[in-house]
C-alpha positions as CSV (number, residue, x, y, z in Angstrom):
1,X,-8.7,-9.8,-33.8
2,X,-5.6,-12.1,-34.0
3,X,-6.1,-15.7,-33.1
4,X,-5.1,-16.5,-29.6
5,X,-3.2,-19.7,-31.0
6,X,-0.7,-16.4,-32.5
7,X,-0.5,-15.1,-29.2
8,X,2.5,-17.3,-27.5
9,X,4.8,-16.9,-24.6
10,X,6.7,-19.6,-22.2
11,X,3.4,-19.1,-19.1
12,X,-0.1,-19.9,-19.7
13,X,-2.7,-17.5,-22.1
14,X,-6.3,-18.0,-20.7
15,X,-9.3,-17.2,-22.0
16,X,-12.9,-17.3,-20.5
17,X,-13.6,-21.4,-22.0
18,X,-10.5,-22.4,-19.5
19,X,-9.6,-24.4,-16.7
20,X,-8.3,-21.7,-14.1
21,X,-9.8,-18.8,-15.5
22,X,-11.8,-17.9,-12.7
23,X,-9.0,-18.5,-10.3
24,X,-6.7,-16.4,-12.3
25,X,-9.1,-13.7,-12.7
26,X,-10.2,-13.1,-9.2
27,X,-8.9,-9.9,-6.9
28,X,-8.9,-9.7,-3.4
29,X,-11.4,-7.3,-3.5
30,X,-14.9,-8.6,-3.7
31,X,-16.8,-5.7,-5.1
32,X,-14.9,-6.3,-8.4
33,X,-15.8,-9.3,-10.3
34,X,-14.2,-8.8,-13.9
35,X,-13.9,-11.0,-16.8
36,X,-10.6,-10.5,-18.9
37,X,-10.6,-11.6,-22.7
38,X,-7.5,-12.6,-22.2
39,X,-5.3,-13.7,-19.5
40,X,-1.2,-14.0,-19.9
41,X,0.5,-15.4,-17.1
42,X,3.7,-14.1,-17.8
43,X,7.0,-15.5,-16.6
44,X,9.9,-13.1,-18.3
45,X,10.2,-10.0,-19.4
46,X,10.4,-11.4,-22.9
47,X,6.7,-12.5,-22.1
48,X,5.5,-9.4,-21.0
49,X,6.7,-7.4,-23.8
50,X,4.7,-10.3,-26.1
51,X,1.6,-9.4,-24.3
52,X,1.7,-5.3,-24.5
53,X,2.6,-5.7,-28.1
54,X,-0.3,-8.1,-28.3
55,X,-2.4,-6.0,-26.3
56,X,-1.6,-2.7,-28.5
57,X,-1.7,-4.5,-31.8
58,X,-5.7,-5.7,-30.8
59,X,-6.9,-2.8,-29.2
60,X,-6.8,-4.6,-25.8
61,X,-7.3,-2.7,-22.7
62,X,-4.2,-3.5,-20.6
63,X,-4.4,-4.1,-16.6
64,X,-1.2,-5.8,-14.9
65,X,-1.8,-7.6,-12.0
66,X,1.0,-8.2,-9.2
67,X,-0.6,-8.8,-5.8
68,X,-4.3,-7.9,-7.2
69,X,-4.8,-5.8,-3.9
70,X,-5.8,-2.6,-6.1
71,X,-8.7,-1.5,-4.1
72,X,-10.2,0.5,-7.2
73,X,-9.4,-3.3,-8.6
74,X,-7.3,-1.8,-11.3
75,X,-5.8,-5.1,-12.1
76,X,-8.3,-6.8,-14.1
77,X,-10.7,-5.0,-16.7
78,X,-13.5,-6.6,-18.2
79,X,-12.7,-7.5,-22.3
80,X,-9.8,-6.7,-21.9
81,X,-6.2,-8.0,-21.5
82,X,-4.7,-8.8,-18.2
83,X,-1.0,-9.2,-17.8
84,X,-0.5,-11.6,-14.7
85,X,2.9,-10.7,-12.9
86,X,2.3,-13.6,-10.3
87,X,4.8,-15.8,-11.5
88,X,7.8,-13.4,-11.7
89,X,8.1,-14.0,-8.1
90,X,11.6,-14.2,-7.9
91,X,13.7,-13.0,-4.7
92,X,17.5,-12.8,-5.0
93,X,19.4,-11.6,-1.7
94,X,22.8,-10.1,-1.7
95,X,23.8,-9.9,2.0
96,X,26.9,-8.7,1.5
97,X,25.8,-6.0,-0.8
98,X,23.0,-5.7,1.2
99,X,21.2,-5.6,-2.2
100,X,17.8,-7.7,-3.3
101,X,16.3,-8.5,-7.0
102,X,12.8,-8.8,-6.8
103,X,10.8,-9.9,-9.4
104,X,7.8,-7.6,-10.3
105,X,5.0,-9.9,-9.0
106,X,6.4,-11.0,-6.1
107,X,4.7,-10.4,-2.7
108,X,6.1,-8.8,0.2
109,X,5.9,-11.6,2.3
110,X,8.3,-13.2,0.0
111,X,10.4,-10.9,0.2
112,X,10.5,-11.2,4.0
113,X,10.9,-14.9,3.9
114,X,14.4,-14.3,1.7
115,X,15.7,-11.3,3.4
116,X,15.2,-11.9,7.2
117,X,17.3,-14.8,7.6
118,X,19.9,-12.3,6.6
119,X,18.3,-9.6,9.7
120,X,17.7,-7.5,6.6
121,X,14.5,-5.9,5.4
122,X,12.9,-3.9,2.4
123,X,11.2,-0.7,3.7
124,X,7.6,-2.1,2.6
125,X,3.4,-2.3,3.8
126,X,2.0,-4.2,6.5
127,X,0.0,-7.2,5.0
128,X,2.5,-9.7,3.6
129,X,0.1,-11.1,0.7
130,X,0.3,-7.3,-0.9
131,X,2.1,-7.2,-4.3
132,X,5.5,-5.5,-4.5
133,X,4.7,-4.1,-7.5
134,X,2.0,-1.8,-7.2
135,X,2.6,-0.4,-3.4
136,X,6.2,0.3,-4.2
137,X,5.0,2.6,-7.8
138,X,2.8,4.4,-5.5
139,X,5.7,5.0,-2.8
140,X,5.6,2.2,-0.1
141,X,5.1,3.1,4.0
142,X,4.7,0.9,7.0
143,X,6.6,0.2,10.4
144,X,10.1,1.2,9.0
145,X,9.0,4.6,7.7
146,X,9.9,6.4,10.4
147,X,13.4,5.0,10.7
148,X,14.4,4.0,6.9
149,X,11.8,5.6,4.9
150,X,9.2,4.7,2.0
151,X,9.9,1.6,-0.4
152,X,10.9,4.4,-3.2
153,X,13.5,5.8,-1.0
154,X,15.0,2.1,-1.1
155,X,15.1,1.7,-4.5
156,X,18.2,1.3,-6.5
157,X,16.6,0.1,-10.3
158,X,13.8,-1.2,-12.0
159,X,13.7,-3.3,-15.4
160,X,10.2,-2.0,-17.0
161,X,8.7,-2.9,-20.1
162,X,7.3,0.3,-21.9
163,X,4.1,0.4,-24.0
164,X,6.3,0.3,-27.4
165,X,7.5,-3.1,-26.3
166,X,11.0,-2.0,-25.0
167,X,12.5,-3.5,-21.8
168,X,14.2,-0.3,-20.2
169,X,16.4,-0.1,-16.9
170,X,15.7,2.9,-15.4
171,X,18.0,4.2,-12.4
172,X,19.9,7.3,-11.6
173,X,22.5,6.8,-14.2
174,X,19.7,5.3,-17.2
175,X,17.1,6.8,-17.8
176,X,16.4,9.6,-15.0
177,X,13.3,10.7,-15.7
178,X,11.6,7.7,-16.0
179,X,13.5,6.4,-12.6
180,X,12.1,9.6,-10.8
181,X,8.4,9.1,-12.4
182,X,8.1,5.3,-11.1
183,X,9.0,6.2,-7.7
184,X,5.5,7.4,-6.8
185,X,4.0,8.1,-10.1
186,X,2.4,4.5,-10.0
187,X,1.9,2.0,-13.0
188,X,1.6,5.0,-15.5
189,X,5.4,4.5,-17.4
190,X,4.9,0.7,-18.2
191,X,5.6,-2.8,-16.5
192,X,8.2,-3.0,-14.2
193,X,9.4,-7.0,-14.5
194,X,11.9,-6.1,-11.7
195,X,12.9,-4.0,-8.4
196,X,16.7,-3.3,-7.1
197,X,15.9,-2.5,-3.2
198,X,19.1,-1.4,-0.4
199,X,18.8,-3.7,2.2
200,X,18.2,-2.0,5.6
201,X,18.7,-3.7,9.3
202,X,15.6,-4.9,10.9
203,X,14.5,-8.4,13.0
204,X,14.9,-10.8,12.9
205,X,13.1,-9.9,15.9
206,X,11.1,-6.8,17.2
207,X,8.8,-5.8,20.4
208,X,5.1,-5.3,19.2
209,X,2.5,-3.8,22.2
210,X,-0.7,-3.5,21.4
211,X,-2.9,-1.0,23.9
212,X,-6.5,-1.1,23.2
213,X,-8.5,2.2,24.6
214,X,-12.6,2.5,24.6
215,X,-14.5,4.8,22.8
216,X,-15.0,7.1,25.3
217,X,-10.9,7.6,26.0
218,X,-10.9,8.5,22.0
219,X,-10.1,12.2,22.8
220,X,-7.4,11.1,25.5
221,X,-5.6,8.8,23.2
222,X,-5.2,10.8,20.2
223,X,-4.2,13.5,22.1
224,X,-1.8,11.5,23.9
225,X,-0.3,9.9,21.0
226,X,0.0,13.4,18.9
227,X,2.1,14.8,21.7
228,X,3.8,11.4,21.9
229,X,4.9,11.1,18.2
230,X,7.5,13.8,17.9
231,X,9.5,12.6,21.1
232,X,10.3,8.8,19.9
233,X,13.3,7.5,18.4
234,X,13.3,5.9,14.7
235,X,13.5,2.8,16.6
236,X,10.0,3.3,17.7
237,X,7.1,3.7,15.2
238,X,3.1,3.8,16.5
239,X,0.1,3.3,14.0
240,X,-3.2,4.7,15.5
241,X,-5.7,2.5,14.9
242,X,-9.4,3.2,15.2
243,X,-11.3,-0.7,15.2
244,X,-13.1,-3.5,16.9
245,X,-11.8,-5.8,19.4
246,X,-10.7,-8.7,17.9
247,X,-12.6,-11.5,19.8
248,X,-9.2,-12.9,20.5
249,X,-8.5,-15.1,24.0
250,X,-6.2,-11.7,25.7
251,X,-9.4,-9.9,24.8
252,X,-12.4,-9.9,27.7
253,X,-14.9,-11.8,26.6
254,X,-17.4,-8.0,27.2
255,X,-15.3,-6.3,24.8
256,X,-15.0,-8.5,21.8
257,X,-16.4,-6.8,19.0
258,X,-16.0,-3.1,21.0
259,X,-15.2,-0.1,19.4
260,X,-12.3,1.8,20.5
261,X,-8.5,3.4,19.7
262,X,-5.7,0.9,19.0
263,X,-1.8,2.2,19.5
264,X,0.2,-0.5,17.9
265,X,3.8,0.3,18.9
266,X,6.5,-1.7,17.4
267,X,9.8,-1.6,18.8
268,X,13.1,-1.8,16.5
269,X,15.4,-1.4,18.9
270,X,16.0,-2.4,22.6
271,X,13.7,-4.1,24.5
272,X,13.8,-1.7,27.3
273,X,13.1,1.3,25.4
274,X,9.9,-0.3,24.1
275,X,8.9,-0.8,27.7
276,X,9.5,2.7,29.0
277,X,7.6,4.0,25.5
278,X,4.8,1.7,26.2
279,X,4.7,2.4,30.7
280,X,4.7,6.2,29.5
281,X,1.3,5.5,27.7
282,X,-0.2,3.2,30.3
283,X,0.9,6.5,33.3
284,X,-1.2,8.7,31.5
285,X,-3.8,6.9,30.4
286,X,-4.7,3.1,31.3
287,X,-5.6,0.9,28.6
288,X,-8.7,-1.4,28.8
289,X,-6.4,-4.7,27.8
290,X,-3.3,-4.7,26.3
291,X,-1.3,-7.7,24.1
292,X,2.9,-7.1,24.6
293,X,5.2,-9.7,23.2
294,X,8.5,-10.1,21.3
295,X,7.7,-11.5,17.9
296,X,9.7,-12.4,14.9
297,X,9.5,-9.5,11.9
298,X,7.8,-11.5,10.1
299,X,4.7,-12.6,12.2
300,X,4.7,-8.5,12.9
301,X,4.6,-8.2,8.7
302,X,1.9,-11.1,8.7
303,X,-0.2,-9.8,11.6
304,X,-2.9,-8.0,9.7
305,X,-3.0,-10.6,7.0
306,X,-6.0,-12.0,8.3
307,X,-8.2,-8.9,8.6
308,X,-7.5,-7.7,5.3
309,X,-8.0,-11.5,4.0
310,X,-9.5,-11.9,0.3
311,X,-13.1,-11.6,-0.1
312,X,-14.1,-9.0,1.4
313,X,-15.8,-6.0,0.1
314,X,-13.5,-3.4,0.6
315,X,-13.8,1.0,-0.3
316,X,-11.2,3.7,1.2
317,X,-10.7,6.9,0.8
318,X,-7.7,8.6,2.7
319,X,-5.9,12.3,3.4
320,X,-2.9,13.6,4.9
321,X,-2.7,15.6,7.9
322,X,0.2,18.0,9.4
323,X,-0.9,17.5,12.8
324,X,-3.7,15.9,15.0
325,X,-5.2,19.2,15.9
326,X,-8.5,19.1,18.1
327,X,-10.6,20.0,15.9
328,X,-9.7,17.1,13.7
329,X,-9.7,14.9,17.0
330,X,-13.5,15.9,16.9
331,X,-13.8,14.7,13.8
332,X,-12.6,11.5,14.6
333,X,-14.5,10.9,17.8
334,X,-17.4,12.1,16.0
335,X,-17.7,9.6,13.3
336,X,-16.0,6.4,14.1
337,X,-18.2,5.5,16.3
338,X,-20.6,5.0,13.2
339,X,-19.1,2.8,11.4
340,X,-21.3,-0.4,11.3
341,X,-19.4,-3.2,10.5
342,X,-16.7,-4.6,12.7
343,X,-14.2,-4.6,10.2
344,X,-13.7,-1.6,9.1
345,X,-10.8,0.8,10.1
346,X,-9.4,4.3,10.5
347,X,-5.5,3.9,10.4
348,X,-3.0,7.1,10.9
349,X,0.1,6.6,9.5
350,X,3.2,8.9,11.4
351,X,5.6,10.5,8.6
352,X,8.7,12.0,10.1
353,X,12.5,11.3,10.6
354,X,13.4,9.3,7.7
355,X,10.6,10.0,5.8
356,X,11.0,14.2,5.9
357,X,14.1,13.8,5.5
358,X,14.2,13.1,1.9
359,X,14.3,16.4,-0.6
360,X,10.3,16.8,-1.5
361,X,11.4,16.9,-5.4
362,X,13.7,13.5,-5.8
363,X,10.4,11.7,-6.1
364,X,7.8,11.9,-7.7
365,X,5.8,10.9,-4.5
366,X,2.5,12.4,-3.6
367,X,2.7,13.6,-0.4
368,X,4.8,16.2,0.4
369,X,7.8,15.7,2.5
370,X,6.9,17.0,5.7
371,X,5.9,16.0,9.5
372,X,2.5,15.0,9.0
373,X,0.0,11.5,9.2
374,X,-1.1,9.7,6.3
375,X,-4.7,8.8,7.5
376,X,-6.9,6.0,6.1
377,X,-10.4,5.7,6.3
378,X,-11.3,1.8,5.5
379,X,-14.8,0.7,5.3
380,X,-15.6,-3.3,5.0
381,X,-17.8,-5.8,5.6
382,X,-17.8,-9.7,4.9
383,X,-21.0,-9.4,2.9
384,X,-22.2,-7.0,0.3
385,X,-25.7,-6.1,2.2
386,X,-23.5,-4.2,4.4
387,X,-20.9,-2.8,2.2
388,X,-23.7,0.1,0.8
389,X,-23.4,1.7,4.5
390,X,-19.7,1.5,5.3
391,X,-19.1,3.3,1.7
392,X,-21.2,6.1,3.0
393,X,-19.7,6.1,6.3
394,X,-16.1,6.1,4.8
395,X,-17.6,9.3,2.4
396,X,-19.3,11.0,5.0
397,X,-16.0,10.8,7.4
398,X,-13.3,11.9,5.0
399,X,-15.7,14.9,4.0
400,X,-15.8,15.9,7.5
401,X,-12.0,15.7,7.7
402,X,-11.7,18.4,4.8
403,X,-12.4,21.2,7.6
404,X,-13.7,22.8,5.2
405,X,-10.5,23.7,3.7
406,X,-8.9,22.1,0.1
407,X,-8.5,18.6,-1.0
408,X,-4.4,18.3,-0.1
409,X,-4.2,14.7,-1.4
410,X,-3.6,11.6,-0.4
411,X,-1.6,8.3,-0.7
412,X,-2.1,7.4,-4.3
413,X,-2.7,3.4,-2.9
414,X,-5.1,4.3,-1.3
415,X,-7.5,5.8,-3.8
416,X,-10.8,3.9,-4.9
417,X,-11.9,6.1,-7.0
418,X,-9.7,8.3,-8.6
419,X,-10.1,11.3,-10.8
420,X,-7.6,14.0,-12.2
421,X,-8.7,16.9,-9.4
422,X,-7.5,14.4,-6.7
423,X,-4.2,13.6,-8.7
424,X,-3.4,17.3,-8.8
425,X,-4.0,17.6,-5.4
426,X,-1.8,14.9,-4.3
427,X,1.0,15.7,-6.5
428,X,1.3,19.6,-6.7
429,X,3.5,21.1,-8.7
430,X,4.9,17.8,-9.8
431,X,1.9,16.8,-11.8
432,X,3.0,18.9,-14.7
433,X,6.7,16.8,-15.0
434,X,4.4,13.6,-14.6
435,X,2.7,14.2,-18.1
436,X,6.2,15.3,-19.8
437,X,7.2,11.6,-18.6
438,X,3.8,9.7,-19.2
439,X,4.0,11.8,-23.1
440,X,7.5,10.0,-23.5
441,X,7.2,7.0,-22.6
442,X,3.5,6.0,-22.8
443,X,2.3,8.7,-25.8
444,X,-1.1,6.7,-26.1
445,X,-1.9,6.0,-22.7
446,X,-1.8,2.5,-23.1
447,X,-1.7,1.8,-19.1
448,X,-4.6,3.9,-17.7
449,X,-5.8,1.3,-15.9
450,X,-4.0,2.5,-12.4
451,X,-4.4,6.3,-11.0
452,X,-3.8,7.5,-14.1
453,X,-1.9,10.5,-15.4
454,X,-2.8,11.5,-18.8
455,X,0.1,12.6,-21.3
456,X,0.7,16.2,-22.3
């Protein structure tokens, strides 16, 4: 193997004998602890194409790490070589353009902090310490879905560095093909070094209620917010949320800790719209405690940071579903009860408006372009003794969510485990055009370390 003193770029290369290994190493989640051969904490493009060639040329495995929040922990390998994006981290805001640069391992929080002095946003997730990186590849949703659509439908460019050590710009006039693989065909064409987002108005401030229902209203609530849904405006957007009571001081002190049905309803627009959405929910059914406050956007961006925090032992497996029908209502009822550990979480995710708009072909998205929820099944615990059960739990639900009809898919970020039956599912007829693309521009496979899509 070449020498590591051959291997040289303007960051730092780490090895396991290192101060800051360990550190650099580390993913946020717990149930992978890998140890890298080699470590290269890139800080140009010009690095990063030193590293694949480096990789390639010594039979590396290659992971790329942006935000490390892979849940299958796809961003380190052990023996291998890991390509740390951390410190391209860049954020460069036209207003005026309403255009943003954004290096490839930045985090969307930092992207928040440049953009909303402006009142501008990028389409993006909901935990701020998530890498832009790998959530925009696999296509990007969260509370400006509804009304500006996913992070892919935002994107003007990417600078990506190919597994043959070339620095590309693919866009709508360079490159097509790769430019319609990356948005949604995850880290399968190479490393992107950079992102061109449209800027899109949001903030600086919104209206966030949070109505907290028990167990025993399940039924109630999800029927209530599936006939709910179709009515609001863009400038509305709820996320369903089946979880524990945070033991927080607007919580009562007898329900900290309770299971029950969370409808977090963020408004974009006027504050008087957000109260009529949120007195039309509390008329037909009352809430046991409710949290409603105008916030800054990005306190609402930074509000689940803490219960996704780093360190804990984390497994998901998701699906998408055209409609809340009763018999999937049962489903729910049924099983998240079960769940043992306070943490875990069933999330549904409403796609409409902007998001259907958009022709289901210009992407290569997984998830067809349709009314439907994006549902995510999240079990975890602060300690491993209890991860075993909320794994099975997570299984055991999302099998019962099948109805006994086909796998349809579901959001590529999401997937723990991945294998190529789910990948078909999830992308349909465009699988096929995937492999043309990975066969061109990645022949060898050289990044399979993400939810991979084998060449032709």
């Amino acid at each position: 193997m070449t020498q590591l003193a051959e291997f040289s770029i303007s960051g730092a290369v780490l090895t396991p004998a290192d101060d800051g290994y360990d550190d650099a190493r580390r993913l946020w989640n717990a149930v992978h602890d890998r140890r890298p051969a080699v470590i290269a904490q890139v800080r140009s493009a010009e690095d990063v194409v030193t590293a694949v060639r480096y990789g390639v040329e010594n039979g590396l495995e290659i992971a790329v790490r942006g935000g490390a929040h892979s849940m299958s922990g796809a961003s380190a390998g052990d023996d291998g070589l890991m390509i740390d994006l951390s410190g391209l981290n860049t954020v460069t805001v036209d207003a005026e353009a309403r255009r943003v640069r954004v290096g490839g391992g930045a985090l969307l929080g930092d992207i928040d902090a440049a953009t909303q002095p402006h009142g501008l946003a990028v389409p993006a997730g909901v935990v701020s310490h998530t890498g832009v990186g790998g959530l925009t590849l696999g296509g990007g949703m969260g509370w400006l879905t509804r009304k500006y659509g996913l992070s892919i439908d935002n994107l003007e460019s990417v600078q990506i560095v190919t597994a043959d050590g070339s620095v590309l710009r693919a866009a709508e006039d360079e490159n097509p093909d790769l430019f319609w693989g990356v948005r949604g065909g995850g880290g399968n064409f190479g490393v992107v070094t950079e992102f061109e987002f449209r800027l899109q108005e949001a903030g600086p401030m919104i209206n966030y209620g949070l109505l907290f229902f028990s167990a025993d209203q399940g039924t109630e609530v999800l029927k209530l917010a599936r006939d709910l849904n179709p009515t609001l405006s863009t400038d509305i957007n709820i996320i369903i949320a089946a979880l524990s009571a945070p033991p927080e001081p607007f919580v009562p002190a007898e329900l900290h800790f309770a299971t029950g049905y969370g409808l977090v309803v963020v408004g974009l627009g006027s504050a008087e719209e957000h109260a009529a959405v949120l007195q039309q929910i509390r008329d037909e059914l009352a809430p046991a405690f409710e949290l409603v406050t105008p916030m800054p956007f990005t306190a609402l961006q930074q509000s689940l940071d803490e219960p996704n925090a780093w360190g804990h032992y984390s497994y998901e497996k998701g699906s998408y579903l055209t409609e809340l029908t009763d018999e999937a209502i049962a489903v729910v009822t049924e099983h998240v009860p079960l769940k043992k550990s306070p943490m875990s979480v069933t999330l549904f995710y409403r796609l409409d408006k902007a998001y259907s708009a958009v022709d289901d072909d210009a992407t290569a998205f997984g998830g067809a372009r349709h009314d439907q929820y994006a549902v995510f099944i999240v079990g975890q615990s602060p300690v491993p003794e209890l991860f075993e059960g909320e794994q099975e739990w997570v299984r055991t639900f999302w099998q019962a969510l099948q109805l006994g009809g086909p796998d349809t898919g579901s959001y590529v970020n999401g997937m723990t485990e991945v294998d190529d039956a789910r990948l078909r599912a999830t992308y349909g007829s465009k699988y096929e055009r995937l492999q043309q693309i990975k066969a061109k521009y990645d022949p060898d496979n050289v990044f399979h370390r993400n939810q991979n899509i084998r060449p032709a």
